[in-house]
N, C-alpha and C positions, 0 to 999 in steps of 0.2 A: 503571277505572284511577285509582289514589289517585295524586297527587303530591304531594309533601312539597316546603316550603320548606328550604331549602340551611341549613345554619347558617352564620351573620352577619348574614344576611338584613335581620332586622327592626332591626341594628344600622346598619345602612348605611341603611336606610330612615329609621331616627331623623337620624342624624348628613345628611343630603340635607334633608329636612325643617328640620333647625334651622339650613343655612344657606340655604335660600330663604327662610323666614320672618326672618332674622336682621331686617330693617332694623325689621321691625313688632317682635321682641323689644326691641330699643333704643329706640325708641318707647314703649316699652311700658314697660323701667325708667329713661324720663328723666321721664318723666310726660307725653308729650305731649300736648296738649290733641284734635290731629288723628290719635289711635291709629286712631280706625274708618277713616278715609278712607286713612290710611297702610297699615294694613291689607287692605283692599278693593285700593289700587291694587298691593300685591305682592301680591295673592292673581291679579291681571288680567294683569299687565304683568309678573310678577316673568320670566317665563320668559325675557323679552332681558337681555341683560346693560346697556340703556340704563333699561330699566322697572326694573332691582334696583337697579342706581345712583342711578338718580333718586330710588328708594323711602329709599335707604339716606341719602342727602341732604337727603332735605326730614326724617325722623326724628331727625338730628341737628341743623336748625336748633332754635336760638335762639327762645324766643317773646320777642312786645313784652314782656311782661308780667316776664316773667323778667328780662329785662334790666333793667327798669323797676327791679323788686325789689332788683336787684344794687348798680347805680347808687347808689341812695338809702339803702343800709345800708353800714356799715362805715367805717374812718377815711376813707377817701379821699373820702368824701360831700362834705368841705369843699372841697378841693380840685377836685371836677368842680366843685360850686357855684357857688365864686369865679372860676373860667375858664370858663365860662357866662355868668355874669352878666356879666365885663370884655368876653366874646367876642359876645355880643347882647345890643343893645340895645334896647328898644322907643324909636320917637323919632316927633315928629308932623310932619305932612305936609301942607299944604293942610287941614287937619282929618279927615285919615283916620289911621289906624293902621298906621305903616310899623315896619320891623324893619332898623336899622345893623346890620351885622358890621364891626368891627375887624381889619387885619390889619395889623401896623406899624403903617405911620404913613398908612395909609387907609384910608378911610371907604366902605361901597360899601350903599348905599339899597334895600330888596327894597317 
């Protein structure tokens, strides 16, 4: 007994496929640094819809790194800079290295 695949078949197997893999796709063209591990946990976990979420969530965060890069280029560099710098302050303490934050008009010691 031959049986033959239905036609759409392998259409509907692609389009299934590309959305259980989606969060590792996104992953994948944001450049994540964690593709393998984000992939490994939708390949484990994708089947609950808390494991696809979660997959799809962490493939969209933000790295340090990136941020980093963001922060530091472009006009507004001056601007975080100067509100930075006005917003922490390094200040000294008994002779240790304490860190002021500014809010108004107090002063609060870390």
């Amino acid at each position: 007994m031959n049986v033959q695949p239905t036609k759409g078949t392998n259409g509907f197997t692609a389009i299934v496929a590309y959305i259980y893999f989606f969060p590792a796709i996104i992953a994948y063209r944001r450049n994540n640094p964690d593709l393998f591990e984000i992939a490994l946990f939708n390949l484990f976990f994708g089947w609950s819809a808390m494991g696809w979420v979660g997959a799809l969530v962490w493939a969209h965060q933000i790295t340090l790194r990136k941020l980093v890069a963001y922060i530091t280029s472009g006009s507004h560099c001056d601007l975080i800079k100067s509100t930075l710098r006005f917003a922490v302050t390094p200040t000294s303490h008994r002779g240790s290295r304490k860190i002021s934050v500014r809010s108004g008009n107090h002063a609060t010691n870390f």
